[in-house]
N, C-alpha and C positions, 0 to 999 in steps of 0.2 A: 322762403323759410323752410319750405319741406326740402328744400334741395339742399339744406346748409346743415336740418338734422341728419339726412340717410349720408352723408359727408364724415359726417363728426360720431356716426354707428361704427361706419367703414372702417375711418381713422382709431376709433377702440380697439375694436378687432383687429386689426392688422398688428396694433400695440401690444394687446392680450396674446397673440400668435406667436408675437418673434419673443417675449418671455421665454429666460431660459424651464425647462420642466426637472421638474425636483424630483429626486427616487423616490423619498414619500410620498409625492404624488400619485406612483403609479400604484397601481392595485401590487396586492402580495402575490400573486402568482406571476408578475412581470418584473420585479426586483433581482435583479442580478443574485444576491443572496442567497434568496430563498428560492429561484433558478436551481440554482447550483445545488442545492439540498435535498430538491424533489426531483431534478433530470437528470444531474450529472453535470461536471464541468465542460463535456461535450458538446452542448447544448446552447452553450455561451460563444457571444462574439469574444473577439479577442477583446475591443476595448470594454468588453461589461466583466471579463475577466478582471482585467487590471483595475475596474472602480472598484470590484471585490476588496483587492490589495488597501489599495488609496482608502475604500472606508468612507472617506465623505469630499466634500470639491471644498466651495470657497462661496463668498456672498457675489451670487447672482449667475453661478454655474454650478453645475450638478457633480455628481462624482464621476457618471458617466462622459459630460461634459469636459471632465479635465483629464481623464482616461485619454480621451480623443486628442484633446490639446498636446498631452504628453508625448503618443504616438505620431503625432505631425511634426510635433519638435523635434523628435529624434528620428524622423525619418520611415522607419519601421521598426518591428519586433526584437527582430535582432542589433540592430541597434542601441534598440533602449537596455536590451539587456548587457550590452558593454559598456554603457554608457557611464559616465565617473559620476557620482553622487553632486557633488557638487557644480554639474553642468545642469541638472535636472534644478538644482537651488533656482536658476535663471527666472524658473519660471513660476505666476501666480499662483497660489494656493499648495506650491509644494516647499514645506517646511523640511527642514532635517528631521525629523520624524518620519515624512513619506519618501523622502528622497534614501533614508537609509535602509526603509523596508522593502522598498523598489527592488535598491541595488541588493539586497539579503537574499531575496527571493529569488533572482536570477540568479546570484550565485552559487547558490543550495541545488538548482540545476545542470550546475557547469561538472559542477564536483561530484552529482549522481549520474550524469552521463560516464565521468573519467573511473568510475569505480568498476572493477572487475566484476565481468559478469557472474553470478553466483552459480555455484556450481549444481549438477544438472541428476537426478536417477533416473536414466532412462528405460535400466534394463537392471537384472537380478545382478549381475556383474558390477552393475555403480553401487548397488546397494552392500555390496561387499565389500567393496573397495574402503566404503565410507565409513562401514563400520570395523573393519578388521584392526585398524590404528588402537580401539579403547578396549578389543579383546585378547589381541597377543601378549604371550607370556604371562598370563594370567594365571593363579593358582585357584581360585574361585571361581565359582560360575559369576557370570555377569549380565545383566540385560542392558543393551542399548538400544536407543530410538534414534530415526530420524527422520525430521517431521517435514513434508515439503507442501507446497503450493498448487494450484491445478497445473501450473506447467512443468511439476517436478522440479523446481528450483529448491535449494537446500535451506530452510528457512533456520533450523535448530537441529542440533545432536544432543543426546543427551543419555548420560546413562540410568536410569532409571533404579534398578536394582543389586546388590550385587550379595550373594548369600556364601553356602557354602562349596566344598570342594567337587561336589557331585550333585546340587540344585540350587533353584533359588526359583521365585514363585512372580509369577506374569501379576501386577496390580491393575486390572481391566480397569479399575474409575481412575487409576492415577493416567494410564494411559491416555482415556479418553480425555481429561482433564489435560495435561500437557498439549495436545492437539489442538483443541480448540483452544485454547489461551495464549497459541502461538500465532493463530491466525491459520491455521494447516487445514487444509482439504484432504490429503491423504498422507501415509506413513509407513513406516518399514521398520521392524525387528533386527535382532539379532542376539545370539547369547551362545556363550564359548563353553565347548566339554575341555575341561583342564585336563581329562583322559586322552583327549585324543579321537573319541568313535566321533563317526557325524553320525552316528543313526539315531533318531531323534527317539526317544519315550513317550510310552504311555501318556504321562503327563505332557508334553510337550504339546504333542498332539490334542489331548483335551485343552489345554489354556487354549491355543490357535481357534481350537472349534470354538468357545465361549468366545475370547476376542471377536472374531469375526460377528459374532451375532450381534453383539454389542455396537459395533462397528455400523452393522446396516441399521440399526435402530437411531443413530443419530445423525447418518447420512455420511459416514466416513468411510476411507475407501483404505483398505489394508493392502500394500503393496507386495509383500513380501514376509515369511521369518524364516532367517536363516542359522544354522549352526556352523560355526566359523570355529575352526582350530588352526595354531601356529602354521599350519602348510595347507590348508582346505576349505570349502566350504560347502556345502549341501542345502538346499529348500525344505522346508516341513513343506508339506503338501496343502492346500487350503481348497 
C-alpha cells in the first residue's frame, strides 16, 4: 500500500510538472512585459520578444509557449518574419488578429531598414550646409534650428524666429522647448545678416552667452550659431 501511495505522489508530480506554465504565473519581474519595461528589449529572448507581440497563447499553452511553437514552425527569425500571414493561420492559437500583427511588425522593420539614413552634423560645415537652404535670399533676419540626436543625426529643422531687416531676438524657453519635445540631445543655430557682414553684435553674442547657460542647466549640448549670408558663413564664438 505505501508503495502504491509514493507511486500515485510521483505520478502527480510528474502530471503537475509537464503542465504547460502561465505568464501570470510567473512573478512580475519575470514577464516578458514588464522585462521589457524595467531592462530593456535587450534583455529578452527572442521568443519572449515575440510572446510580447502575441499578447496571450491559447488553452493549455502560454504566450511564451506559442512564441516558441511559432518560431519552430517557421524555422527561425528570419523566416517568420517573411513568412505570409496566412501560413502562420496553420497554426493553434494564432488567429488573424496575431497572425496580422506578426506580419505588421516585421514589416514595419523591413521598411525602417530600407529608409535612408538620416542625415548626419558632424562638423560646423554640416551645420551650414543645413541651415543655409532657410537663410538665403532673405530680406529679414531669420533664426533657424537644427535639433539632432546623440549621434548627430538630423532629427528637426526648424525656423524658429524671423524679425526684422537688421534683428530679430534668440527665444531661449522656445528653444529649449523645441529640443526636448523633439526628442534632441543637442542642437545648432543659425540666423542670416540680410546686410551681408558675418561679424556678429553685441547682442548676438549676449543671446549665445544666455543660451548656452540655459543650455547647461538642462543638460543640452549647444553645437554651434552660426551667421550665414548668401555667399558665407562665420561661428559666434561660445
Amino acid at each position: 500500500m505505501k508503495v502504491q501511495v509514493r507511486d500515485c505522489r510521483w505520478a502527480l508530480i510528474e502530471r503537475v510538472r509537464r503542465l504547460p506554465m502561465r505568464v501570470k504565473d510567473l512573478s512580475k519581474r519575470d514577464r516578458p512585459r514588464e522585462r521589457l519595461l524595467s531592462s530593456g528589449a535587450e534583455a529578452l529572448a527572442d521568443r519572449e520578444l515575440l510572446a510580447v507581440l502575441l499578447g496571450s497563447g491559447f488553452r493549455g499553452a502560454s504566450a511564451l509557449d506559442l512564441a516558441s511553437q511559432v518560431i519552430e514552425h517557421c524555422g527561425d527569425l528570419d523566416a517568420l518574419g517573411r513568412s505570409d500571414p496566412h501560413r502562420l493561420l496553420a497554426l493553434q492559437g494564432i488567429g488573424p488578429a496575431k497572425a496580422a500583427r506578426l506580419t505588421a511588425a516585421f514589416h514595419l522593420v523591413r521598411r525602417a531598414k530600407a529608409w535612408p539614413e538620416r542625415e548626419r552634423i558632424t562638423s560646423t560645415s554640416d551645420l551650414a550646409h543645413a541651415c543655409a537652404p532657410l537663410l538665403h535670399d532673405r530680406t529679414q533676419e531669420r533664426l533657424v534650428m537644427v535639433v539632432c540626436d546623440t549621434g548627430g543625426r538630423v532629427l528637426k529643422r526648424v525656423v524658429l524666429t524671423e524679425g526684422e531687416s537688421d534683428h530679430t531676438v534668440m527665444p531661449i524657453r522656445k528653444v529649449i522647448t523645441e529640443v526636448l519635445t523633439s526628442g534632441g540631445a543637442m542642437f545648432g543655430l543659425a540666423h542670416n545678416h540680410p546686410g551681408g557682414s558675418l561679424e556678429p553684435s553685441a547682442a548676438d553674442l549676449e543671446a549665445t552667452a544666455r543660451l548656452i547657460e540655459a543650455t547647461e542647466m538642462v543638460g543640452l549640448r549647444l553645437l554651434d550659431h552660426l551667421i550665414i549670408t548668401d555667399g558665407a558663413w562665420r561661428r559666434i564664438p561660445i
